[in-house]
C-alpha positions as CSV (number, residue, x, y, z in Angstrom):
1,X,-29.5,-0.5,54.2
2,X,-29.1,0.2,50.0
3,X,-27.9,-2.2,47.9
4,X,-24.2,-1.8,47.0
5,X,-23.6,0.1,50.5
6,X,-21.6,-1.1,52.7
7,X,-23.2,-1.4,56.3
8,X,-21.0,0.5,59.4
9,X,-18.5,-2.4,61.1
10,X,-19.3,-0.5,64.3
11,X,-22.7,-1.4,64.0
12,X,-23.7,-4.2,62.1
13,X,-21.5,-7.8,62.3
14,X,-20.8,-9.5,59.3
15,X,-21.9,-13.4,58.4
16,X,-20.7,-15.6,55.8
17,X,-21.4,-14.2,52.3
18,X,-24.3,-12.6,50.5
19,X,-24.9,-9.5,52.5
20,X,-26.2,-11.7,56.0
21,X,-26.2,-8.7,58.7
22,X,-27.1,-9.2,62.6
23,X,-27.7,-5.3,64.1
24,X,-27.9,-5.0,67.5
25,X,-30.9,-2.7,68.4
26,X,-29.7,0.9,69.5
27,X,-32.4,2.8,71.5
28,X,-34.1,5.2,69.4
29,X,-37.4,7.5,69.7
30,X,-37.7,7.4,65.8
31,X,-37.9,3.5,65.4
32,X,-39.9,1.2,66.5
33,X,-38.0,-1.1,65.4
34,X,-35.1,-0.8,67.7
35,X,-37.1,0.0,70.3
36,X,-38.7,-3.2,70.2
37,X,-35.0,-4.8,71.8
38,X,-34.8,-7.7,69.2
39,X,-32.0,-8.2,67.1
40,X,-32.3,-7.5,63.6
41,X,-31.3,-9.7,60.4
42,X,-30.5,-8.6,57.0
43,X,-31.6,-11.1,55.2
44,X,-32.1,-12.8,51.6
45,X,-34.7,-15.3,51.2
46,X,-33.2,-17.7,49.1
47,X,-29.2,-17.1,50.9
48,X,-28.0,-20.2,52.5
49,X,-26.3,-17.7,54.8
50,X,-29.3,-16.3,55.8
51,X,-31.0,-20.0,56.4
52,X,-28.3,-21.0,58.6
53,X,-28.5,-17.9,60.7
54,X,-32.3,-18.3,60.8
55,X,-31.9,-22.1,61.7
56,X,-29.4,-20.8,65.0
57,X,-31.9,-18.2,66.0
58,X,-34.9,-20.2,65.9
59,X,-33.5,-23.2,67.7
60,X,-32.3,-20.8,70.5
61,X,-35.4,-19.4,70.4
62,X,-34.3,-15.6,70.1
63,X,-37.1,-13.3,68.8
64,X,-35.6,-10.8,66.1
65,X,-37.0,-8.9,62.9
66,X,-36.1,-8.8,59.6
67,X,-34.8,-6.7,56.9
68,X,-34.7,-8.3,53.4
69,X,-31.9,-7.1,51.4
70,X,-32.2,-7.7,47.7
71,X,-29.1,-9.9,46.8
72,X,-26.2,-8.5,44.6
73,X,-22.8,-9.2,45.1
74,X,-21.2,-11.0,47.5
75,X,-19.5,-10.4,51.4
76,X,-17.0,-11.9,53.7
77,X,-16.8,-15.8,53.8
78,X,-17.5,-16.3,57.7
79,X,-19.8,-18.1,60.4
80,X,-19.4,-15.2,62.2
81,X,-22.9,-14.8,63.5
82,X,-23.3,-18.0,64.7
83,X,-20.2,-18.0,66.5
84,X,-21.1,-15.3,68.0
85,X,-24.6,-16.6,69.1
86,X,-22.8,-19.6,70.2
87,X,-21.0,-17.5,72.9
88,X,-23.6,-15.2,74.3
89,X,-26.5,-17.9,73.8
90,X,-25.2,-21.0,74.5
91,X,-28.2,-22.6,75.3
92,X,-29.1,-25.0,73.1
93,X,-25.5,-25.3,72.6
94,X,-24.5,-25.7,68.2
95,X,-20.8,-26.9,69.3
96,X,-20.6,-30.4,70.9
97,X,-18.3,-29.9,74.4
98,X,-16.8,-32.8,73.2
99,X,-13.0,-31.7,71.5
100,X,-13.5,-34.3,68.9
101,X,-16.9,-33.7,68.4
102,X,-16.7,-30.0,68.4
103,X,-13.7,-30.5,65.5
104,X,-15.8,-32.7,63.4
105,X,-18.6,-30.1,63.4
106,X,-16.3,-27.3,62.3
107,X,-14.6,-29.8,59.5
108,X,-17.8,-30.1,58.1
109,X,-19.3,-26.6,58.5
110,X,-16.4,-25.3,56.8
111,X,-16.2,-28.0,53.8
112,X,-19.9,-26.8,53.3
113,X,-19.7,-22.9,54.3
114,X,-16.0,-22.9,52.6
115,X,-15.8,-25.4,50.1
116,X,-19.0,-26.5,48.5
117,X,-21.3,-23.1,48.6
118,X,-19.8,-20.3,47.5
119,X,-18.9,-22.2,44.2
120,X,-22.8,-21.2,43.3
121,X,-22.6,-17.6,44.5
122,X,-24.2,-15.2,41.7
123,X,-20.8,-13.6,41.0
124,X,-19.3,-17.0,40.5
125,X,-22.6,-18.2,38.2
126,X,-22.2,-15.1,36.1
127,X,-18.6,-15.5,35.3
128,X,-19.6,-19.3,34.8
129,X,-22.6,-18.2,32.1
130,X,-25.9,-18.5,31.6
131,X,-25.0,-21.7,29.3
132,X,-22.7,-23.6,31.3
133,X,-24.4,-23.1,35.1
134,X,-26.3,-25.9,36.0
135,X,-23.5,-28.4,34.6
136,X,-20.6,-26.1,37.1
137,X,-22.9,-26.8,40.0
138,X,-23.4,-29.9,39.7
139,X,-20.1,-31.0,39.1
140,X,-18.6,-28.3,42.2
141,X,-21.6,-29.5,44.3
142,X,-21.2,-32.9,43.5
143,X,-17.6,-32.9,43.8
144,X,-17.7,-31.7,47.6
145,X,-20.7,-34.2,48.4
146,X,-18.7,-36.7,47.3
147,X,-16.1,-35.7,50.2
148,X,-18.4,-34.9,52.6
149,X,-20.9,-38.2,52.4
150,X,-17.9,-39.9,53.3
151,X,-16.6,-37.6,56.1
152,X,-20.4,-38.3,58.0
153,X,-20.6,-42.2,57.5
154,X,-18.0,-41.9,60.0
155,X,-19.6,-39.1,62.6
156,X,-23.1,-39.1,61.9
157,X,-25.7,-40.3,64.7
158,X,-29.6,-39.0,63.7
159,X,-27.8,-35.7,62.8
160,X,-24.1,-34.9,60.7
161,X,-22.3,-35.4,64.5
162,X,-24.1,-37.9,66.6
163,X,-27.6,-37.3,67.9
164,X,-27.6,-33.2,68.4
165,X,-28.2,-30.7,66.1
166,X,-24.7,-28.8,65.7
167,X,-23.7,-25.7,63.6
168,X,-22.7,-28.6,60.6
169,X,-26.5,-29.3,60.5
170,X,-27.1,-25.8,60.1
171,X,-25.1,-25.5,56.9
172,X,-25.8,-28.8,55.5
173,X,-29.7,-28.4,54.7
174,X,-29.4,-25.2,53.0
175,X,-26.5,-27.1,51.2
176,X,-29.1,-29.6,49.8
177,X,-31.6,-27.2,49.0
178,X,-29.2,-25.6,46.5
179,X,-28.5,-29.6,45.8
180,X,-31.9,-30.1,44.6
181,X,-32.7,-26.6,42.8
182,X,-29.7,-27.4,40.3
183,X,-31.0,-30.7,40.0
184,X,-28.0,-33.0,41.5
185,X,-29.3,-36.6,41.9
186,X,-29.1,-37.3,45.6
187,X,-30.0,-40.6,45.4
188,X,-25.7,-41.1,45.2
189,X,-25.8,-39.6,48.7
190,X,-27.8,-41.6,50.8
191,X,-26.7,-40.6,54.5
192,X,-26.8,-36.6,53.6
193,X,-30.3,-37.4,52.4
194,X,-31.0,-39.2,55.4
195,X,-30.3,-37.1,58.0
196,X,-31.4,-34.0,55.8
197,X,-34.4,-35.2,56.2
198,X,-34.3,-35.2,59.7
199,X,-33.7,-32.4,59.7
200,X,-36.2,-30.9,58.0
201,X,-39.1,-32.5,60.4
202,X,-37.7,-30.1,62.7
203,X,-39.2,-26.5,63.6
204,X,-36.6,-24.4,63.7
205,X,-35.5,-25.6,60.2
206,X,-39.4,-25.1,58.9
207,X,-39.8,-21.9,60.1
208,X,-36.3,-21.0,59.0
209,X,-36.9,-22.2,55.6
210,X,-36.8,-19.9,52.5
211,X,-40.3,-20.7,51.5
212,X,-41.3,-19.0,54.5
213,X,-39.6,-15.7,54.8
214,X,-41.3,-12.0,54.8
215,X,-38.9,-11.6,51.4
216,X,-40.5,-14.5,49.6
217,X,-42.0,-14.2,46.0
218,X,-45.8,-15.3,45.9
219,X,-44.8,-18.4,43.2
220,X,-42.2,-19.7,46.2
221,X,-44.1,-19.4,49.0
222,X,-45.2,-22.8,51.2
């Protein structure tokens, strides 16, 4: 894939924003790669798109590759992929069977996927300005934490909903990784720091994390 093409709808399935791609492998005697059967992820490093796909695919153990696609301009505002993992891998399941539960996790995957994250997209940075970007994100990131710490003193367990890692856990720590690189003092938000933390003593979130990816610059790198 080039940047500023478009990939085919008939092959590739959209994700949230930032040019995330899922391609399902086609049988080919000219690439390995799809030979292989794995899945394959266009990815960005440093997307929280990417990092919450990563996150679903590692915890449900699915063995893809990875293409990094250098970051432009921004896609679709979805969680299409992990939805869609969520129906033909259920196992471990991201959506409580619980009704209530199950609503609570989309609230807050939404208030984070929707409502906090794409306010520090690149296209929405650039119309900000060089001059007046850290001050937007923290004040849109801010803003939304201040919504959300609420909204999980009243359904978080070890995680954002109870005691299993849903799809909200998914988008959260990407959420505060963005927190921290534009410098917002999470010391006001003591229960997302909690149980990002967590988090983060988990696996699937190491492995998943942007420190870690085949796209990483050498100064970023774990």
């Amino acid at each position: 894939m080039q940047a500023g093409k478009g990939p085919s709808p008939a092959v590739l399935q959209p994700c949230e924003r930032e040019h995330t791609y899922l391609r399902r492998p086609r049988v080919s005697h000219h690439s390995t790669m799809t030979e292989s059967g794995k899945p394959i992820l266009y990815s960005y490093f440093r997307s929280s798109c990417s990092w919450r796909v990563r996150i679903a695919l590692a915890l449900k153990s699915i063995d893809y590759e990875t293409i990094p696609v250098n970051l432009i301009k921004d896609g679709g505002q979805q969680l299409a992929i992990i939805e869609y993992l969520e129906e033909t891998r259920p196992t471990p399941r991201l959506l409580p069977r619980d009704p209530k539960k199950r609503a609570s996790v989309r609230m807050i995957s939404n208030l984070i996927a929707g409502g906090i994250q794409p306010l520090q997209n690149l296209s929405v940075l650039k119309e900000v300005g060089q001059e007046k970007q850290l001050a937007w994100a923290q004040k849109t990131i801010s803003s939304g934490f201040n919504a959300l710490e609420q909204i999980l003193q009243s359904t978080a367990g070890k995680y954002c909903v109870g005691d299993e890692v849903s799809m909200a856990d998914l988008c959260l720590v990407p959420q505060v990784a963005n927190a921290e690189r534009f410098k917002v003092d999470l010391t006001l938000y003591p229960t997302i720091s909690h149980i990002n933390k967590s988090l983060l003593a988990l696996e699937a979130f190491q492995v998943s994390h942007p420190s870690r990816q085949p796209d990483t610059p050498p100064e970023l790198r774990a």
